[in-house]
Backbone bond lengths (Angstrom), bond angles and torsions (degrees), N, CA, C in turn:
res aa  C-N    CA-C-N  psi(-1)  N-CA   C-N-CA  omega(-1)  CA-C   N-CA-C  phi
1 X - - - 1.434 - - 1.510 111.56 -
2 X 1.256 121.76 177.04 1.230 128.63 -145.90 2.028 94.92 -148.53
3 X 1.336 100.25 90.26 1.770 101.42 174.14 1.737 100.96 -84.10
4 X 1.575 116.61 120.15 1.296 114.14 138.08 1.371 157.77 -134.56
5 X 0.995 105.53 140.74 1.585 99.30 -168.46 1.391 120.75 -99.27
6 X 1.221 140.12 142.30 1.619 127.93 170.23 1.804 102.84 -139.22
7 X 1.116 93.09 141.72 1.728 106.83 177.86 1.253 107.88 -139.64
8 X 1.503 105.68 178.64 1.431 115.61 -156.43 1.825 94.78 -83.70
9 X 1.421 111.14 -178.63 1.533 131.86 166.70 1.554 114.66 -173.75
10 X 1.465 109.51 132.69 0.953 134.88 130.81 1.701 167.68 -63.10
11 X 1.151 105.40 109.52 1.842 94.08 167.59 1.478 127.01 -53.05
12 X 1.253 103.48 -51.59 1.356 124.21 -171.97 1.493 110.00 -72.37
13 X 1.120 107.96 132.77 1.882 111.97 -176.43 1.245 107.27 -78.08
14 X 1.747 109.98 -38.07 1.320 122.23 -171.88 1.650 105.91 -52.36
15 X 1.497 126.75 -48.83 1.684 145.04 -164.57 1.860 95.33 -64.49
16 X 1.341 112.76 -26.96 1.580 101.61 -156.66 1.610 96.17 -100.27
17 X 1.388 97.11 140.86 1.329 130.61 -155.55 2.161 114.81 -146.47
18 X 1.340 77.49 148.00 1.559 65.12 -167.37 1.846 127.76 -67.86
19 X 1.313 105.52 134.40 1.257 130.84 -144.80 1.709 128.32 54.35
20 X 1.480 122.51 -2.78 1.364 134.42 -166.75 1.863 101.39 -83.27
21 X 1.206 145.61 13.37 1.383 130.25 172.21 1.770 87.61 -165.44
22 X 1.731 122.87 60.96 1.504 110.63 -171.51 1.693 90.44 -80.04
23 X 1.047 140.29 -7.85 1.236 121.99 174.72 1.750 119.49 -105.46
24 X 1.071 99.12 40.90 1.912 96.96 175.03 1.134 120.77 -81.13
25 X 1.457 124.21 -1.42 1.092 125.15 169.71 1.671 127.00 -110.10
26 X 1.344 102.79 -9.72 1.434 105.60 179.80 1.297 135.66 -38.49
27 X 1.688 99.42 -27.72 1.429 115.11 -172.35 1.824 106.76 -52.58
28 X 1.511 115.19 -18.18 1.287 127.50 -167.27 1.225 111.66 -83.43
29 X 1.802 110.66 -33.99 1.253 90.55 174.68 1.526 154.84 -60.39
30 X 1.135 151.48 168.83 1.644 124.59 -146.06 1.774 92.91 -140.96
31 X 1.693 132.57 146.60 1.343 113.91 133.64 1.453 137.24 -16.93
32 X 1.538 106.13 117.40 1.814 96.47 174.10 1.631 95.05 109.91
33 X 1.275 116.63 -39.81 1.846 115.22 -159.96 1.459 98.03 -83.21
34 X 1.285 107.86 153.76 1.738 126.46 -174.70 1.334 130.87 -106.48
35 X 1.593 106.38 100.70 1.596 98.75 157.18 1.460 143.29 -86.91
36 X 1.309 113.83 149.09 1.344 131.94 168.00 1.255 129.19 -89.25
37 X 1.253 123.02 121.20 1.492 120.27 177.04 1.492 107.95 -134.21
38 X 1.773 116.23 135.62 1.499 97.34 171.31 1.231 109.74 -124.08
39 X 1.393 136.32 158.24 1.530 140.81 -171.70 1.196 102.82 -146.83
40 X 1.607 123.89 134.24 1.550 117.43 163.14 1.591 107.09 49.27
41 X 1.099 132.83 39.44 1.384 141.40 150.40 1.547 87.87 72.79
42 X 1.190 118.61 91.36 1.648 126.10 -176.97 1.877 95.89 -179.52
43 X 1.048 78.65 121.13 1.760 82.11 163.59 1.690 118.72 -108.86
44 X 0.982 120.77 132.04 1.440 134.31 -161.27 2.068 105.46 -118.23
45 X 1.357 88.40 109.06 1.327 78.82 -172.12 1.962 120.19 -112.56
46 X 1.269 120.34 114.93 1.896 112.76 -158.88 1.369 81.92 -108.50
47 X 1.636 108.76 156.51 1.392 127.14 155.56 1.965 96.17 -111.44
48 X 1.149 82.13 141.53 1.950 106.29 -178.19 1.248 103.86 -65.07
49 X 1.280 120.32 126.22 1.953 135.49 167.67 1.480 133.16 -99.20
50 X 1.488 86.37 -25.65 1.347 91.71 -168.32 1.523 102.42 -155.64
51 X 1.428 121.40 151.75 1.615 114.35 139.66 1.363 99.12 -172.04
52 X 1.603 90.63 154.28 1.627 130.50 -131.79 1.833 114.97 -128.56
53 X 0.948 131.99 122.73 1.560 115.63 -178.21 1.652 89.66 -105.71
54 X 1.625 118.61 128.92 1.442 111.72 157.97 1.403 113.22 -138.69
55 X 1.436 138.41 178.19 1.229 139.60 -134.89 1.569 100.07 -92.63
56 X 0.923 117.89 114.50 1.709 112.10 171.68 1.630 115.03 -11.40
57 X 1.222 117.38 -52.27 1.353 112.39 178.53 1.750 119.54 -64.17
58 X 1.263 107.21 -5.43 1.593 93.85 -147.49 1.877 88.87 -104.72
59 X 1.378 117.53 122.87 1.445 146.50 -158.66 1.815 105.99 -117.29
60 X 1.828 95.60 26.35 1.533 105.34 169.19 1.705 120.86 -69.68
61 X 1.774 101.73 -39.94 1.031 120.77 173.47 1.607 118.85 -58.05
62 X 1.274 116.28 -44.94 1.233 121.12 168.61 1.582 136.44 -70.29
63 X 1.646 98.51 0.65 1.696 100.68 -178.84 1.492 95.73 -123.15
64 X 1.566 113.96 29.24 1.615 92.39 -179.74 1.645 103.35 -73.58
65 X 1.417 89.78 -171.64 1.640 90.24 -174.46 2.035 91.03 -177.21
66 X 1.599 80.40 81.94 1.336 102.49 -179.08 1.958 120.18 -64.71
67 X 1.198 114.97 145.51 1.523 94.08 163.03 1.169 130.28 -101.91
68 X 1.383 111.42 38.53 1.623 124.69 -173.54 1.630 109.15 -168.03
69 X 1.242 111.61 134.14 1.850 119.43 -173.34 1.442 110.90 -26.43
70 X 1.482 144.25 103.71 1.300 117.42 179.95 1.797 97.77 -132.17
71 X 1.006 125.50 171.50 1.011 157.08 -120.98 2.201 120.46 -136.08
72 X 1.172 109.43 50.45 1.594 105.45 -171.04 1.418 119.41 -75.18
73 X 1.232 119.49 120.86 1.705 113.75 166.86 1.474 109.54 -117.12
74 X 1.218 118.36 131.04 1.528 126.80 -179.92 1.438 100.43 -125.24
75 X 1.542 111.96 139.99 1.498 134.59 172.87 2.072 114.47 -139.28
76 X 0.999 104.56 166.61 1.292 88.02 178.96 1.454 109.90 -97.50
77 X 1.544 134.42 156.73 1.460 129.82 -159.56 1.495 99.97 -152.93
78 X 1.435 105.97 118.27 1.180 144.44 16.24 1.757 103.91 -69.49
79 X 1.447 105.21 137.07 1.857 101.89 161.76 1.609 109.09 -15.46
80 X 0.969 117.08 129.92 1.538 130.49 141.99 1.407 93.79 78.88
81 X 0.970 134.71 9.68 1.782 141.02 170.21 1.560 115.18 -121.54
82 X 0.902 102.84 107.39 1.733 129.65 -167.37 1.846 116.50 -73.41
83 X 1.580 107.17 7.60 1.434 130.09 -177.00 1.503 113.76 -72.33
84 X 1.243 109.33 -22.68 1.669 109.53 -178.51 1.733 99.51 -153.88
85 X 1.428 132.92 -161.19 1.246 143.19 -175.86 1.454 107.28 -153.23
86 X 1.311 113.81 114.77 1.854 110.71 166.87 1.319 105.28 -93.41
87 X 1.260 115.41 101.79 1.910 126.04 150.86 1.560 115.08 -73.10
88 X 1.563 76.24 137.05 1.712 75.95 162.69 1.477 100.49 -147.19
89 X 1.431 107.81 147.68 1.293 112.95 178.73 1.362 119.14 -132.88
90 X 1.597 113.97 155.63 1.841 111.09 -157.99 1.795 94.25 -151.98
91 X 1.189 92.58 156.99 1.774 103.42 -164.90 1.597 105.65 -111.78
92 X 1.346 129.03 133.72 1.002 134.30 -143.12 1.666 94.30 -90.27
93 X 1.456 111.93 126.34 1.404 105.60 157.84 1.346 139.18 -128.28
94 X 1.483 112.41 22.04 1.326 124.14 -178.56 1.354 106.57 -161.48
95 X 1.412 129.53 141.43 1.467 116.89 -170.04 2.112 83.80 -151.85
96 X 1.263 111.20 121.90 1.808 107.53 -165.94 2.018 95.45 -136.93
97 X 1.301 97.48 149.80 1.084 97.93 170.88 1.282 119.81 -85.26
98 X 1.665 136.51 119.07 1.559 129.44 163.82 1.459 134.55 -93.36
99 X 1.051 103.40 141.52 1.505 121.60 -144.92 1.419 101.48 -92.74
């Protein structure tokens, strides 16, 4: 399956507000680097594979249909400009129960 999430981002420091631009920094993230996600007391852990800039319209990202747990984050790119979308996607390699 295919988890994704997309949130807002910003350039402007002034626009960011709490929880309203949690992805303004994504653009940083790199191949190899690790996310964390937790749900229902489970920690879910992806290392990053890929990331991708594609055209606001294009809903490729949204019909994957991986054969292994992976991991989608979409923001708009440039920050806070809604002209294209930076995805990035990461493959799940640890999933633990927290206590």
């Amino acid at each position: 399956g295919n988890t994704y999430l997309f949130a807002h981002s910003t350039l402007n420091p002034l626009d960011i507000q709490k929880y309203s631009a949690v992805f303004t920094l994504l653009h940083r993230v790199e191949d190899g680097d690790r996310v964390t996600i937790f749900e229902d007391n489970i920690r879910y852990d992806y290392i990053i594979e890929t990331k991708e800039v594609v055209k606001d319209f294009d809903l490729t990202p949204l019909t994957r249909e991986p054969d292994y747990p992976m991991l989608t984050l979409q923001t708009c790119d440039p920050p806070g400009i809604p002209l294209n979308r930076l995805i990035v996607t990461g493959r799940l390699i640890g999933k633990y129960p927290v206590e």
